[in-house]
C-alpha positions in Angstrom: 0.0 0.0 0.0 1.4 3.1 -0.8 2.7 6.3 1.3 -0.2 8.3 2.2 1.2 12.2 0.9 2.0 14.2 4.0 0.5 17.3 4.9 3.0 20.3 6.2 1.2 23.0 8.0 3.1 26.7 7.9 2.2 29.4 10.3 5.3 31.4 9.6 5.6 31.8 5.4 8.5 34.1 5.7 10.3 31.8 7.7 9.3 28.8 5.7 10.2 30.5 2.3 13.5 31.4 4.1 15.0 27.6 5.0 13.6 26.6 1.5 15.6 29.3 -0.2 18.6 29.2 2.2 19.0 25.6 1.2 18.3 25.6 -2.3 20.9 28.3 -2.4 23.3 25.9 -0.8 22.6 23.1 -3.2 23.2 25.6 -6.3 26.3 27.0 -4.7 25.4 30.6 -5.4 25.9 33.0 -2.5 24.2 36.1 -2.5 24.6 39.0 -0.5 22.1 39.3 2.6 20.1 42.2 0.9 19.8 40.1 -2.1 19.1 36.6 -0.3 16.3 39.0 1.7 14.7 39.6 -1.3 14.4 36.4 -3.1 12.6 35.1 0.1 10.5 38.2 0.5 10.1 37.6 -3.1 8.5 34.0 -3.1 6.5 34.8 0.1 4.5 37.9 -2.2 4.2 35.9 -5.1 2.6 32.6 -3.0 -0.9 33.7 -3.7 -0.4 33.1 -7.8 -2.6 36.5 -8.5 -0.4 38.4 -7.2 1.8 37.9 -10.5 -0.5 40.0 -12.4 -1.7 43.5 -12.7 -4.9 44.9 -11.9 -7.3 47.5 -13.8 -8.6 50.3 -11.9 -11.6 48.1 -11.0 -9.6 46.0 -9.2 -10.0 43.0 -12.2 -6.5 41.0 -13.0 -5.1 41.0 -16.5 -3.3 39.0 -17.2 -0.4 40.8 -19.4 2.3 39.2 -22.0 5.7 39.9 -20.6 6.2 41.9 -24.3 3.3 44.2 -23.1 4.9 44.8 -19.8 7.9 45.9 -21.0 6.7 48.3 -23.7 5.0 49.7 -20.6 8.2 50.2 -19.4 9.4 51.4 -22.0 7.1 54.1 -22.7 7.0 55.2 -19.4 8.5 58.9 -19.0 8.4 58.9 -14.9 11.8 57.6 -14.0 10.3 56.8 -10.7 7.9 54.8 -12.4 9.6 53.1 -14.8 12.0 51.6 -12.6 9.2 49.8 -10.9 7.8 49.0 -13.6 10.7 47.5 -14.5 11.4 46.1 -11.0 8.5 44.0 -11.5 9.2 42.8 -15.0 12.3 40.8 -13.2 10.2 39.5 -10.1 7.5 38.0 -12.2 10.4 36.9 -14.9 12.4 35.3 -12.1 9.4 33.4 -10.3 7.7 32.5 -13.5 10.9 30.4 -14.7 11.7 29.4 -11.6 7.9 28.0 -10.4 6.6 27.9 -13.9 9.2 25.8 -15.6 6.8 22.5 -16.8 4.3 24.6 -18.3 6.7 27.1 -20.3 8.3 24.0 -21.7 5.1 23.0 -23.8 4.8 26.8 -24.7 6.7 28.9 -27.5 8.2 31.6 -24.8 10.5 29.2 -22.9 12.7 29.6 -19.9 15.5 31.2 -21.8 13.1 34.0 -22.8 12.1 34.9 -19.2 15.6 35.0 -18.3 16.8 37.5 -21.1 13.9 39.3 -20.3 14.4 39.6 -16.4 18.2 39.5 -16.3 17.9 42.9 -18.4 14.6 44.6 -16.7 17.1 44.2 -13.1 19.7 45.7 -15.1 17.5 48.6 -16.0 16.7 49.2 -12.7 20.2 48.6 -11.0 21.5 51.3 -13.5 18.7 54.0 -12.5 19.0 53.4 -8.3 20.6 56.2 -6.7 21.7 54.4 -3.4 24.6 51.6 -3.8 22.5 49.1 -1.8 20.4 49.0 -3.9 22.2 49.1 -7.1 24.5 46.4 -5.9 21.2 44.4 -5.2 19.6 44.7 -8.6 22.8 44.0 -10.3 23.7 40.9 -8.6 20.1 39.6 -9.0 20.4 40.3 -13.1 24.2 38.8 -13.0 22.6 36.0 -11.0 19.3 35.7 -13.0 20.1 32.2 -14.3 21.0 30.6 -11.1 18.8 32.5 -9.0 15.9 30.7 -11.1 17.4 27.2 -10.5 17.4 28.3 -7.0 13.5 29.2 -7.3 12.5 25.2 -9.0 14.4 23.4 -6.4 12.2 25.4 -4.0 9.1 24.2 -6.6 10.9 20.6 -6.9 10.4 20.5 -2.5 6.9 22.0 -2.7 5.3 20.0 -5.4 5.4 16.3 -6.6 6.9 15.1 -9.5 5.9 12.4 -11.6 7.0 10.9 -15.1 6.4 13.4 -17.4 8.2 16.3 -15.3 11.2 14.1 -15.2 10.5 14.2 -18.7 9.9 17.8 -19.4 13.2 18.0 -17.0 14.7 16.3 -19.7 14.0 18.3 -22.1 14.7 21.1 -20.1 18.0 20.1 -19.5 18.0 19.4 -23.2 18.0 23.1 -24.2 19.7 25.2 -21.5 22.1 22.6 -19.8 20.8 23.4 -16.1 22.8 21.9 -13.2 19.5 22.1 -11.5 18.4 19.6 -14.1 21.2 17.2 -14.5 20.9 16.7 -10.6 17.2 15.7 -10.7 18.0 13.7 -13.2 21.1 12.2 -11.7 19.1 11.9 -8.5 16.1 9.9 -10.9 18.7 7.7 -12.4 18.9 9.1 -15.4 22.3 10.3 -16.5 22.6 12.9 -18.7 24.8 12.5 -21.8 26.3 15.4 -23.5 26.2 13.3 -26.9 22.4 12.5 -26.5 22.0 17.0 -27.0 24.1 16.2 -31.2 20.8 13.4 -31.5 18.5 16.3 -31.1 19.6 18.5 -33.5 
C-alpha cells in the first residue's frame, strides 16, 4: 500500500520560504549577498498567492499581461520613478515565473530562456537608475545571477510539489536546451544520466 502524501502545515511563510531558499541556495552553490538573499525570500513569500503575479485595472480586475506588453509599458513610461518599478516587477515576475513555472513554459513557445533575457535585463535597467549603492548592488547581482537564481527558485518548486514521469520528462528536455545543473541533478538523482552526446541526437 502506498505512502499516504503528507500534509505540512506553515504558520510562519516568511520563515518557511527562508530555509527553503537558504538551502536551495546551498545546493546551487550561489551565494548572495544578505540584501539580495532577503529579497528572493521576500520575493516567493508575495508571489505565494499566484494572483499576485499579475496586474490589476482600476476596477480591481487582473489582467493578465504578456511579458512583451509589460515591458513596452516600461518602456514608454516617462516617470523615472515609475519606470524603474515597472521594471522592477518585470524581473520578479520573470524570475518566479521560470523558476515555479518551468513544466508549463516548456510546452509553450516563450521558454525559460526568454524569461531570463527578459528579467536579467529589466534588473539591469533598474540597477542602473538606483541612486543608493545598496540598492544598485542588489539589482545587479540579481540580473548577473538571473540564471541561477531561477534554479534556486525550481528546487524550492521541486520540494513543494510532486513530480511524476512526465516532469522528469519535461526536465529532460529542459536540460536538453539550457544545460541546467538544477536539471542534470534531478536527473542524476532519478537515475537518469545525462549525456552530452544525447543533445548532437536532437539536433
Amino acid at each position: 500500500m502506498p505512502d499516504k502524501p503528507t500534509l505540512t502545515l506553515v504558520t510562519q511563510a516568511h520563515d518557511y520560504f527562508r530555509e527553503l531558499v537558504r538551502d536551495a541556495l546551498g545546493n546551487q552553490k550561489v551565494a548572495p549577498q544578505p540584501e539580495t538573499e532577503f529579497y528572493l525570500v521576500n520575493l516567493m513569500n508575495q508571489f505565494m498567492i499566484s494572483d499576485r503575479l499579475y496586474a490589476r485595472s482600476s476596477e480591481g480586475l487582473v489582467k493578465d499581461e504578456p511579458l512583451a506588453l509589460l515591458v513596452k509599458e516600461a518602456l514608454e513610461e516617462p516617470e523615472p520613478h515609475a519606470q524603474s518599478l515597472l521594471f522592477r516587477r518585470i524581473g520578479d515576475v520573470s524570475l518566479y515565473t521560470a523558476g515555479f513555472f518551468q513544466d508549463s513554459l516548456n510546452r509553450k513557445w516563450v521558454d525559460v530562456d526568454y524569461y531570463i533575457d527578459m528579467g536579467g535585463t529589466a534588473y539591469l535597467r533598474v540597477a542602473n537608475r538606483a541612486e543608493e549603492e545598496v540598492l544598485k548592488g542588489l539589482y545587479k547581482e540579481l540580473s548577473e545571477k538571473f540564471g541561477a537564481f531561477v534554479d534556486v527558485f525550481a528546487e524550492v518548486s521541486d520540494k513543494t510539489t510532486q513530480k511524476t514521469e512526465v516532469d522528469l520528462l519535461r526536465m529532460y528536455e529542459l536540460w536538453i536546451r539550457t544545460r541546467s545543473e538544477r536539471a542534470a541533478k534531478a536527473l542524476h538523482e532519478a537515475g537518469i544520466l545525462p549525456n552530452d552526446n544525447l543533445k548532437k541526437d536532437w539536433q
